[in-house]
RODO-250119 format. One record per residue (C-alpha): x, y, z; residue number from 1; residue in one letter. Coordinates in Angstrom, 2 decimals. Layout:
N
+---------+---------+---------+-----+----+
!    east !   north !      up !   i ! aa !
+---------+---------+---------+-----+----+
!       X !       Y !       Z ! NUM !  a !
...
+---------+---------+---------+-----+----+
END
This chain:
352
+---------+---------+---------+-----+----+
!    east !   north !      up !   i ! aa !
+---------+---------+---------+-----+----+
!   43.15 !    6.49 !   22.31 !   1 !  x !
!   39.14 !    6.71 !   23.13 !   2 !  x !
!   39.90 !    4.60 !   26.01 !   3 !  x !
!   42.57 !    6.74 !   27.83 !   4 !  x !
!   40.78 !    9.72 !   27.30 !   5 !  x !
!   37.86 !    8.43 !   28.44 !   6 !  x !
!   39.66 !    7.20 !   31.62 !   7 !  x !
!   41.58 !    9.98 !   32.04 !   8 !  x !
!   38.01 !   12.10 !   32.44 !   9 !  x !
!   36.79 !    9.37 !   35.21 !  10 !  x !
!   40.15 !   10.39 !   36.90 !  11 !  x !
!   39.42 !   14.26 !   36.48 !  12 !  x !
!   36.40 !   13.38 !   38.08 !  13 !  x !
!   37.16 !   11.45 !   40.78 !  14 !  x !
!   39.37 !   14.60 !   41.99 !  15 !  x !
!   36.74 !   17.20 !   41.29 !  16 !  x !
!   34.67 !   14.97 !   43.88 !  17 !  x !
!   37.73 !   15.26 !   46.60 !  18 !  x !
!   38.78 !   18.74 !   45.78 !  19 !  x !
!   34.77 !   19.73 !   46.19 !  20 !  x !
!   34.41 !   18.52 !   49.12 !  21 !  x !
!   37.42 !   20.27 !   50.79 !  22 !  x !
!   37.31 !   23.43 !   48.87 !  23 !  x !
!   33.55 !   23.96 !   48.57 !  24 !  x !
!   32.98 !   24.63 !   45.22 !  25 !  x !
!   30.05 !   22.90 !   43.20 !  26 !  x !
!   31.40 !   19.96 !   40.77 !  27 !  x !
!   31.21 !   21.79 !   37.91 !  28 !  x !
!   33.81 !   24.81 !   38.80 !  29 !  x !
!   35.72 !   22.26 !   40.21 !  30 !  x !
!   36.22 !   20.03 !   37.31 !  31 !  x !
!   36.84 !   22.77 !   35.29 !  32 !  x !
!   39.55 !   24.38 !   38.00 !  33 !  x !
!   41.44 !   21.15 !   38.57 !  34 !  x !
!   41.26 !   19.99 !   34.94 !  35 !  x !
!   42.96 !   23.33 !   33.76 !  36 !  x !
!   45.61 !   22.80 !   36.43 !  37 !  x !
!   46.17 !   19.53 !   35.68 !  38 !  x !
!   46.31 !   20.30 !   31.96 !  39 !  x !
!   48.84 !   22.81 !   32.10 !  40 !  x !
!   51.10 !   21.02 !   34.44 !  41 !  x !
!   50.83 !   17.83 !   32.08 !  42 !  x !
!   51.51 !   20.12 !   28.57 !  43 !  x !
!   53.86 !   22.18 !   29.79 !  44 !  x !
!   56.43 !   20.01 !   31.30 !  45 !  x !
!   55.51 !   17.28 !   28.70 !  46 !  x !
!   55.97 !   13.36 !   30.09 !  47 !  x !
!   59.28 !   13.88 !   31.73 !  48 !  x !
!   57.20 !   16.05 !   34.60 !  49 !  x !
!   54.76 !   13.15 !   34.57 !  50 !  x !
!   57.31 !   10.72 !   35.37 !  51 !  x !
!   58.61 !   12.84 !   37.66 !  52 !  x !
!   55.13 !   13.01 !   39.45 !  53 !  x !
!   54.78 !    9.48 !   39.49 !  54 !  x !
!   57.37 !    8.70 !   42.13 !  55 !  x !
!   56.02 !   11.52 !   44.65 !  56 !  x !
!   52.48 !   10.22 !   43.76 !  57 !  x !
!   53.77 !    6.90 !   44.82 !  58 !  x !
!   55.43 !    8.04 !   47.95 !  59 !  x !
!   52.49 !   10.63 !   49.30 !  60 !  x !
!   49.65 !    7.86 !   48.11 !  61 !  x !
!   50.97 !    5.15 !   49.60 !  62 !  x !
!   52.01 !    7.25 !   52.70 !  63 !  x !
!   48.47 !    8.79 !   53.61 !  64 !  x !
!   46.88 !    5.14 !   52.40 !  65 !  x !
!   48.37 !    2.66 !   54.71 !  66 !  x !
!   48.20 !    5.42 !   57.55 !  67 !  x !
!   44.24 !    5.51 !   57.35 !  68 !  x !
!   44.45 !    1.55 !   56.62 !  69 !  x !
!   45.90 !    1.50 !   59.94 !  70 !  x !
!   44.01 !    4.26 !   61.77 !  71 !  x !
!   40.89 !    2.24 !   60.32 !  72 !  x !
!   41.76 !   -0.79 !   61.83 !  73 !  x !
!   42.80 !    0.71 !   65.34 !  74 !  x !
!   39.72 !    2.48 !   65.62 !  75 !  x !
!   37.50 !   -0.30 !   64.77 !  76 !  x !
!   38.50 !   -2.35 !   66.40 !  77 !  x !
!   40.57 !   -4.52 !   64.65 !  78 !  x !
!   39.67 !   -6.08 !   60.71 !  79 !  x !
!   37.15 !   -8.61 !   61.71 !  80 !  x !
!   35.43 !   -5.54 !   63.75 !  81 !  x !
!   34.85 !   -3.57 !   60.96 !  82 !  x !
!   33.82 !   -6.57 !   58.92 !  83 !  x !
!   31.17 !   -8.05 !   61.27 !  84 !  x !
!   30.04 !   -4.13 !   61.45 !  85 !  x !
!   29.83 !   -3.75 !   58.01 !  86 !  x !
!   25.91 !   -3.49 !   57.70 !  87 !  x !
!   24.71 !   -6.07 !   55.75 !  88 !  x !
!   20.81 !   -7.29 !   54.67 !  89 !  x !
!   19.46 !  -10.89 !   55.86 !  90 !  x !
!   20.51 !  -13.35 !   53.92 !  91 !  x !
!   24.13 !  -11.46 !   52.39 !  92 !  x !
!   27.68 !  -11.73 !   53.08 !  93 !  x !
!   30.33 !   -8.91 !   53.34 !  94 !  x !
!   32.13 !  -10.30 !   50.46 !  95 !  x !
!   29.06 !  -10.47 !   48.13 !  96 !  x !
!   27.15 !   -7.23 !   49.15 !  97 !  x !
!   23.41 !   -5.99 !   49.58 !  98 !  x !
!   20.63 !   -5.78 !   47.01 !  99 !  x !
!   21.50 !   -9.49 !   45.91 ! 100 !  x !
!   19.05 !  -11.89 !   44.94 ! 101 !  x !
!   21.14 !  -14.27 !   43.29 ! 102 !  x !
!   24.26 !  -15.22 !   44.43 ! 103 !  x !
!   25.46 !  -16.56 !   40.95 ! 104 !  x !
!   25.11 !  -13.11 !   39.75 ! 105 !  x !
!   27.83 !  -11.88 !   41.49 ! 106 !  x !
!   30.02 !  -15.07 !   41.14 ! 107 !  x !
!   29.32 !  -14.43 !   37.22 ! 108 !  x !
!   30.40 !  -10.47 !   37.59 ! 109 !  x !
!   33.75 !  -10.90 !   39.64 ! 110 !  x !
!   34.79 !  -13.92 !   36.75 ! 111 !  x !
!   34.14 !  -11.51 !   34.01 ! 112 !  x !
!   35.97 !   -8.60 !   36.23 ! 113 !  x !
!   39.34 !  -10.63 !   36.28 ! 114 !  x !
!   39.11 !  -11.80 !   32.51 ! 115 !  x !
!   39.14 !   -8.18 !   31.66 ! 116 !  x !
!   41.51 !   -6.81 !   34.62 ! 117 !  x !
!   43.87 !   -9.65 !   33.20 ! 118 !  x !
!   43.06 !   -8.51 !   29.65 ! 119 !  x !
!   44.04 !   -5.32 !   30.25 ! 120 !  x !
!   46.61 !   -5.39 !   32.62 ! 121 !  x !
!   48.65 !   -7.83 !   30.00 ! 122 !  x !
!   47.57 !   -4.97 !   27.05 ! 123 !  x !
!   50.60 !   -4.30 !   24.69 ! 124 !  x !
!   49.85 !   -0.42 !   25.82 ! 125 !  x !
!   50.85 !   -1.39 !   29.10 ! 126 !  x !
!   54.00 !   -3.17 !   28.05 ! 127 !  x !
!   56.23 !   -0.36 !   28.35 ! 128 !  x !
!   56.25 !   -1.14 !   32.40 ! 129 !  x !
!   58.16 !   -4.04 !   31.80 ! 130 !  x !
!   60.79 !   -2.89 !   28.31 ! 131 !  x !
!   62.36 !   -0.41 !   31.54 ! 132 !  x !
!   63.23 !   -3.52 !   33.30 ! 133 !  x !
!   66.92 !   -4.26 !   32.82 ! 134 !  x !
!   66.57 !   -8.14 !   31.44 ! 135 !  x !
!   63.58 !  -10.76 !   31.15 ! 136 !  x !
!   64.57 !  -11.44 !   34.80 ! 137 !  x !
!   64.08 !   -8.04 !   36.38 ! 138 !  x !
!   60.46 !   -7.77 !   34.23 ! 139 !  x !
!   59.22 !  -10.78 !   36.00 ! 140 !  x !
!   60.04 !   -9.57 !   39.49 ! 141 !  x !
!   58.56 !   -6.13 !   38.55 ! 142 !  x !
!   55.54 !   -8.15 !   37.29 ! 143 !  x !
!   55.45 !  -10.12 !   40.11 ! 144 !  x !
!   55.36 !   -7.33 !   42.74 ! 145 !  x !
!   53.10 !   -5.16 !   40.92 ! 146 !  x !
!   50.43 !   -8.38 !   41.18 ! 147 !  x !
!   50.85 !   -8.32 !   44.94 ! 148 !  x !
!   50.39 !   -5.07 !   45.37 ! 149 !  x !
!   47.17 !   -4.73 !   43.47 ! 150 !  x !
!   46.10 !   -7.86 !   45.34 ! 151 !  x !
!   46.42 !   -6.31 !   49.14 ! 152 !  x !
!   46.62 !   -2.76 !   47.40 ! 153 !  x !
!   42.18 !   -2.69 !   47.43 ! 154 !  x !
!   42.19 !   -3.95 !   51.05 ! 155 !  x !
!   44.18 !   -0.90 !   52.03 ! 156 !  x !
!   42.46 !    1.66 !   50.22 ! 157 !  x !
!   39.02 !    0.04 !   51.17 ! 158 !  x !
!   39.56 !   -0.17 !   54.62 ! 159 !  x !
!   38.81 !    3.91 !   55.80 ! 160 !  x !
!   35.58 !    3.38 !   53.46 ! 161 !  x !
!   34.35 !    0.28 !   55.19 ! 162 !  x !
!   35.63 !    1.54 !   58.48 ! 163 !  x !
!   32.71 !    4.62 !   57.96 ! 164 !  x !
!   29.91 !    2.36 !   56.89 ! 165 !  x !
!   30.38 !    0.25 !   60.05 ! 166 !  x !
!   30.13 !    3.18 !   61.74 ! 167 !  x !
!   26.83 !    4.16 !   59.89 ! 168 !  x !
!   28.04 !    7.79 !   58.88 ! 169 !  x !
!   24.90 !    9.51 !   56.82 ! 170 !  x !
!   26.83 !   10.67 !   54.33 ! 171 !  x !
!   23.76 !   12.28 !   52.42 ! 172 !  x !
!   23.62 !   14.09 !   55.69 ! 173 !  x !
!   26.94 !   15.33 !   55.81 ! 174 !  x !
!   27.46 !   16.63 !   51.90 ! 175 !  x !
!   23.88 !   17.20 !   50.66 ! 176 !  x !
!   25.02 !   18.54 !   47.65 ! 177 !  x !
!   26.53 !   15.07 !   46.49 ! 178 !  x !
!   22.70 !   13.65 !   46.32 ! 179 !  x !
!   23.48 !    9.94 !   45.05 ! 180 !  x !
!   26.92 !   10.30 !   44.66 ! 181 !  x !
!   27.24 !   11.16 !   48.60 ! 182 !  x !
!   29.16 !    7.40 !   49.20 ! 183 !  x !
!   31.78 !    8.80 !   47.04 ! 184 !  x !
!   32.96 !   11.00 !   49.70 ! 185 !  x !
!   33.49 !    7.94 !   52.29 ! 186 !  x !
!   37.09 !    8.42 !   52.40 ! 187 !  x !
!   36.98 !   12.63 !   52.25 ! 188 !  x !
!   35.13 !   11.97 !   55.31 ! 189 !  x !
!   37.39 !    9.75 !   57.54 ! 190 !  x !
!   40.34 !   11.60 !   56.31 ! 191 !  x !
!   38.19 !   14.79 !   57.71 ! 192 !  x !
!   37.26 !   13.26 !   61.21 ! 193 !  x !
!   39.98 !   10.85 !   62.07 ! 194 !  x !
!   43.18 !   12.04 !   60.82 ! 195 !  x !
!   44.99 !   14.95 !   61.86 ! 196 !  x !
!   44.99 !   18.28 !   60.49 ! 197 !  x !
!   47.09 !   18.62 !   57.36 ! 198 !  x !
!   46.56 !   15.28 !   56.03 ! 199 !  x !
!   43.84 !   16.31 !   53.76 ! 200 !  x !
!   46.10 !   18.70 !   51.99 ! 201 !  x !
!   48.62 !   15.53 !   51.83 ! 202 !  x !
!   45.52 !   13.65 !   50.12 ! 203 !  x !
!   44.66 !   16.40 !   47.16 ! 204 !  x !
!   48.15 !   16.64 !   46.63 ! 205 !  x !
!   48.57 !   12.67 !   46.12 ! 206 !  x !
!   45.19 !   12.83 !   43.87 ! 207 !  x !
!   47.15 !   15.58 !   41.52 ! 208 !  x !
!   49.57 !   13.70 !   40.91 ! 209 !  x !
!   47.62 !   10.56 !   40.19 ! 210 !  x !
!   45.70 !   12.71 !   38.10 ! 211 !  x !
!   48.47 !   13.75 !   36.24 ! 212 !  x !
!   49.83 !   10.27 !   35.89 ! 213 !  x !
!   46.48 !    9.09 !   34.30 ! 214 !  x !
!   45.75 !   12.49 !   32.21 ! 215 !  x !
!   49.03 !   11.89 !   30.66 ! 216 !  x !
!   47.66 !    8.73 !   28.49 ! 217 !  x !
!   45.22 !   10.69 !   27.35 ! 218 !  x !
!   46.95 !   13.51 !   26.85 ! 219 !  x !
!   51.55 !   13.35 !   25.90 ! 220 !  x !
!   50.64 !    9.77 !   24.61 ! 221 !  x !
!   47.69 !   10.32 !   22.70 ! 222 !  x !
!   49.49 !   13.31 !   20.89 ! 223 !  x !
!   52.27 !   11.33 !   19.97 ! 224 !  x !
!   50.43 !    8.74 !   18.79 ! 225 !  x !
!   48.69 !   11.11 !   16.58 ! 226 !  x !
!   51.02 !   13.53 !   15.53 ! 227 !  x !
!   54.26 !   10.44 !   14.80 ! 228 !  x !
!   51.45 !    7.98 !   13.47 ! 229 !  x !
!   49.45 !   10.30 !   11.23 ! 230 !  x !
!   50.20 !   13.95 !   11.04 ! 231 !  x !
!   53.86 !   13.65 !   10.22 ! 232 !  x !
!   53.85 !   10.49 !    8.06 ! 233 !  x !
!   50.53 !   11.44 !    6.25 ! 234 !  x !
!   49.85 !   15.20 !    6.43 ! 235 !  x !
!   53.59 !   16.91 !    6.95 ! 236 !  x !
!   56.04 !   14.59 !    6.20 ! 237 !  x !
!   58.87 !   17.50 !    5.30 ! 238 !  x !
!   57.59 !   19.02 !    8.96 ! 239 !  x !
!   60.63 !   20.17 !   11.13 ! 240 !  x !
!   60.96 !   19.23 !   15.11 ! 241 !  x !
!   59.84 !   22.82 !   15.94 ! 242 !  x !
!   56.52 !   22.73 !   13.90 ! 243 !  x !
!   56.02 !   19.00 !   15.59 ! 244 !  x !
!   56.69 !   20.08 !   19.19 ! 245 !  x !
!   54.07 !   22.67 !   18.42 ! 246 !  x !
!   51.06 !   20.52 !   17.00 ! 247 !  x !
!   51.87 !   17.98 !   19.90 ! 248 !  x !
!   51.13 !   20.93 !   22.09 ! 249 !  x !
!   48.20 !   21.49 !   20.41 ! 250 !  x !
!   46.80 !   18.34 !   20.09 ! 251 !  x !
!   47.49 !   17.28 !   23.94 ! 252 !  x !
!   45.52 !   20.37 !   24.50 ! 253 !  x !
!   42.48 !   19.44 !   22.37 ! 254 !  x !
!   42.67 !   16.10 !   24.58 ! 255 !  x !
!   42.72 !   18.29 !   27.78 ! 256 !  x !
!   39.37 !   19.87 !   27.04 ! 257 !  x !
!   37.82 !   16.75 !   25.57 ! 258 !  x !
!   38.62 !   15.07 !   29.56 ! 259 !  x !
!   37.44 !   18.06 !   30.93 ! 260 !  x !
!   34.18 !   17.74 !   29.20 ! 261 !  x !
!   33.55 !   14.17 !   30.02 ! 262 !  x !
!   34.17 !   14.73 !   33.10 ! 263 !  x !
!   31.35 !   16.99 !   33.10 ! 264 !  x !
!   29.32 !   14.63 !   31.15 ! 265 !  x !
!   30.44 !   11.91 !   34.00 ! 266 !  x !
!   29.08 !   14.24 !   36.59 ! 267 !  x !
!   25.89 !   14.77 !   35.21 ! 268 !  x !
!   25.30 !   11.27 !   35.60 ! 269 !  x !
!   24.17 !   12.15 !   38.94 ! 270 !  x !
!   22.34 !    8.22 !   39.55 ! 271 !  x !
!   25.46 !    6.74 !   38.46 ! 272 !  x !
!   28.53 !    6.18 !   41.11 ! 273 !  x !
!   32.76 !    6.52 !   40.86 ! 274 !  x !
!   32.87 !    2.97 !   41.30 ! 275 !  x !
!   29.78 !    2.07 !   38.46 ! 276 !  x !
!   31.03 !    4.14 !   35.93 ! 277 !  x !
!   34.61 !    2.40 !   36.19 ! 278 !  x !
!   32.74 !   -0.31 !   35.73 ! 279 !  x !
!   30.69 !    0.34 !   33.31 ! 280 !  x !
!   33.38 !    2.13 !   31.46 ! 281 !  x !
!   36.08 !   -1.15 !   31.43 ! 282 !  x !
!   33.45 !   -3.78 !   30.33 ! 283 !  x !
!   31.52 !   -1.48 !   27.56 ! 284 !  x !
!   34.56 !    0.22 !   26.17 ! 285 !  x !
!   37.84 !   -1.26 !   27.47 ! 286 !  x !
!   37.40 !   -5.04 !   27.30 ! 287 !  x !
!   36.10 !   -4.99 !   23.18 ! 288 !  x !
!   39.26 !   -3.13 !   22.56 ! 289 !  x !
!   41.74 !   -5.70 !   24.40 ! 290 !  x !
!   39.90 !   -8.81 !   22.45 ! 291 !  x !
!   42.03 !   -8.63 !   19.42 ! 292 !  x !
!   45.34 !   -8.21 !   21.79 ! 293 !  x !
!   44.21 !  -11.16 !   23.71 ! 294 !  x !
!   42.94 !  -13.30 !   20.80 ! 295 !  x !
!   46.56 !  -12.75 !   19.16 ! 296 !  x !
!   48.23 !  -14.54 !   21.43 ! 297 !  x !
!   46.62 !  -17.96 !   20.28 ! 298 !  x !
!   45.09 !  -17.07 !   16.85 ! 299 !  x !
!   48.68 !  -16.15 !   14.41 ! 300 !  x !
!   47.49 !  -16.06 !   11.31 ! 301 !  x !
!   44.80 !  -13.77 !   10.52 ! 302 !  x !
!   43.62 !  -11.76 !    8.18 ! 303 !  x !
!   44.03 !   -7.82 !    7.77 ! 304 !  x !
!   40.50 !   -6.80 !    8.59 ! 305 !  x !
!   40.29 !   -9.29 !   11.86 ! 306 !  x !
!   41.57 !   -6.45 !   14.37 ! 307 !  x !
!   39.25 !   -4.03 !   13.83 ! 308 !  x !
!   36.13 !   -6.65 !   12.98 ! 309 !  x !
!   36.95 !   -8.19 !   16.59 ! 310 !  x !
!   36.49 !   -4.54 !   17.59 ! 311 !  x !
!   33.54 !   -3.27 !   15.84 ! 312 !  x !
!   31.83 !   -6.70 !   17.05 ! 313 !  x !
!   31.99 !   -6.12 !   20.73 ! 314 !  x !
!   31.71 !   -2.55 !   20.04 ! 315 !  x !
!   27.89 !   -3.64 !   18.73 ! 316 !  x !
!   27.91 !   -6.90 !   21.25 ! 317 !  x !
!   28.54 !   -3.56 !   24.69 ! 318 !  x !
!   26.19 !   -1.13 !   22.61 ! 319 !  x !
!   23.08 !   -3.62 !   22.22 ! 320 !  x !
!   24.01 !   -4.74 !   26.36 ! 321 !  x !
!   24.23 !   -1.40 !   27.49 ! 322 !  x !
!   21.48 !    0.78 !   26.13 ! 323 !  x !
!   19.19 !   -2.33 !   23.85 ! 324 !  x !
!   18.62 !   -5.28 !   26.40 ! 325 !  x !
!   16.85 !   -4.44 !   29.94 ! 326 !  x !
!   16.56 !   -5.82 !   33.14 ! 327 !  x !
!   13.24 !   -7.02 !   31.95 ! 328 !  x !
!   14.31 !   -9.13 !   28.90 ! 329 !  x !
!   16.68 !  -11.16 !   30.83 ! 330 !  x !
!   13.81 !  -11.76 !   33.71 ! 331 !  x !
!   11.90 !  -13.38 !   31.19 ! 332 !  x !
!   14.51 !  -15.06 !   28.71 ! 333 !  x !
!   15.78 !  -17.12 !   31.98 ! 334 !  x !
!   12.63 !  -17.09 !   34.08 ! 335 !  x !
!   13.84 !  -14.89 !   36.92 ! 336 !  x !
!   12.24 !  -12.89 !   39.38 ! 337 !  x !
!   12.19 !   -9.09 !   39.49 ! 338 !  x !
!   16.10 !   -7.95 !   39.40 ! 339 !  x !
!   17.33 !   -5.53 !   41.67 ! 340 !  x !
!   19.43 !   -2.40 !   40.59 ! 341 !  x !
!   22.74 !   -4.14 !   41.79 ! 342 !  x !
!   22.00 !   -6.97 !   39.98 ! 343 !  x !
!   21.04 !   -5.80 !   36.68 ! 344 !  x !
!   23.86 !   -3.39 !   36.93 ! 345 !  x !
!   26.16 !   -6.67 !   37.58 ! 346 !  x !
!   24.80 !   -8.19 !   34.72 ! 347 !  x !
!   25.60 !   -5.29 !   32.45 ! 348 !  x !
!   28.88 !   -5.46 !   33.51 ! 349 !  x !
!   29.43 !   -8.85 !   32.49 ! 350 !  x !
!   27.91 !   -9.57 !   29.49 ! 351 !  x !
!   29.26 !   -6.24 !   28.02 ! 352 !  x !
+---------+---------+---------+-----+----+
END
């Protein structure tokens, strides 16, 4: 539950950022606008007008993506264009990045990435994808076609973004107000200068319903959890369908605000990025909670206090890495030079 509320709010955020931009407003109205919208949508019409937003989310996303994938590539050039463009220090590689002293830091980060993308992606809370399928047969074909589309899916999204830094767009320039966070409006800004008019309405109405999609796990699915796990089998056992359907409502709301508000605690991160706080959040937070999924699969008999003592450990193990250890402990544990920000940000990443 902490976990899909938690990613829910990155979500919320990541909209605010795209809805600010167009619309104008600063990132706090804006959370607070688009949260409430999404919020109602999501409580009101319950999962069924989730699910219902997940197909057009799927149609308009994929739609206005592979359109700017292409327009990308036309205008620059071609993809080995926008690659060789793609402004790079001495010394570093498109694939690895700038800011890297140590190439072995980054080889470390993307192994730890897909342990925990597999880790999650194979999560028991995500098994529901596959119990829709109509046999064992169908499940692998839907499991096979949802790996290949999350393998070319981040070259298509990407492109537009990489397409603009070849180009060497200023983005501080061109949204001041974003400060540090100004690379987060890459793709705002090619949808803005290279796509015809209308598509950017096309684009905020794609995010909603992502939004919506996401919000929902932290908000329909949390509430059941709650209310068919706890409030009716502990608190109101004797409670009728009405007086459920009413604390569900309730409680999905609660959840609502609470994404709202990180969200707002998100944004006030101003040093930290989109793309580091996903991070951050799905090695910290995400990855302890998948260990005792993952380590059931080989370990069967256990005892009743090794889920949640798997979980408190890396809960301690991503507390001590994230705000205990610095950059300047591991300098001088394994006799490194000074660390840049990438780099010790990397590191995080991995060992939490």
């Amino acid at each position: 539950m902490p976990n899909s509320v938690i990613s829910a709010g990155i979500w919320l955020n990541g909209l605010a950022i795209i809805a600010s931009g167009i619309f104008g407003f600063d990132m706090e109205t804006t959370i607070w606008l688009t949260g409430l919208v999404v919020l109602i949508m999501s409580v009101s019409g319950g999962s069924w007008a989730v699910i219902a937003s997940d197909f057009m989310q799927m149609v308009i996303i994929m739609a206005v993506t592979v359109t700017c994938a292409v327009i990308a590539v036309v205008h620059g050039g071609g993809v080995s264009n926008i690659i060789n463009d793609f402004p790079v220090e001495e010394g570093a590689s498109f694939i690895s990045g700038n800011n890297l002293n140590y190439i072995s830091v980054f080889g470390i980060w993307a192994f730890c990435i897909f342990m925990k993308q597999f880790s999650i992606t194979n999560n028991m809370l995500n098994s529901y994808r596959y119990l829709a399928a109509k046999d064992s047969k169908n499940a692998k074909k839907a499991a096979l076609l949802a790996c290949v589309l999350m393998t070319i899916g981040p070259v298509i999204w990407f492109l537009p973004s990489w397409f603009i830094a070849s180009q060497g767009v200023d983005l501080v320039a061109q949204y001041p107000d974003a400060g540090n966070k100004a690379g987060d409006f890459a793709y705002l800004y090619f949808v803005e200068k290279y796509m015809p008019a209308g598509m950017v309405g096309l684009l905020i109405a794609a995010m909603f319903a992502a939004t919506m999609s996401s919000m929902d796990s932290g908000l329909n699915r949390n509430s059941g959890i709650f209310v068919m796990n706890f409030y009716q089998p502990i608190l109101r056992p004797a409670a009728t369908e009405k007086e459920l359907m009413v604390v569900s409502k309730l409680t999905s709301a609660f959840f609502g605000f609470a994404i709202i508000f990180i969200a707002l605690f998100i944004n006030s991160l101003k040093g930290l990025s989109l793309f580091d706080t996903m991070m951050y959040v799905g090695a910290l937070i995400s990855f302890p909670m998948t260990i005792p999924a993952f380590c059931g699969f080989f370990i069967k008999k256990t005892p009743d206090w090794a889920g949640w003592g798997t979980l408190l450990v890396g809960g301690i193990v991503s507390y001590i890495v994230g705000f205990v250890i610095t950059a300047d402990h591991i300098e001088s544990w394994f006799g490194l030079s000074e660390l840049t920000k990438r780099e010790w940000a990397d590191i995080k990443v991995a060992l939490g």
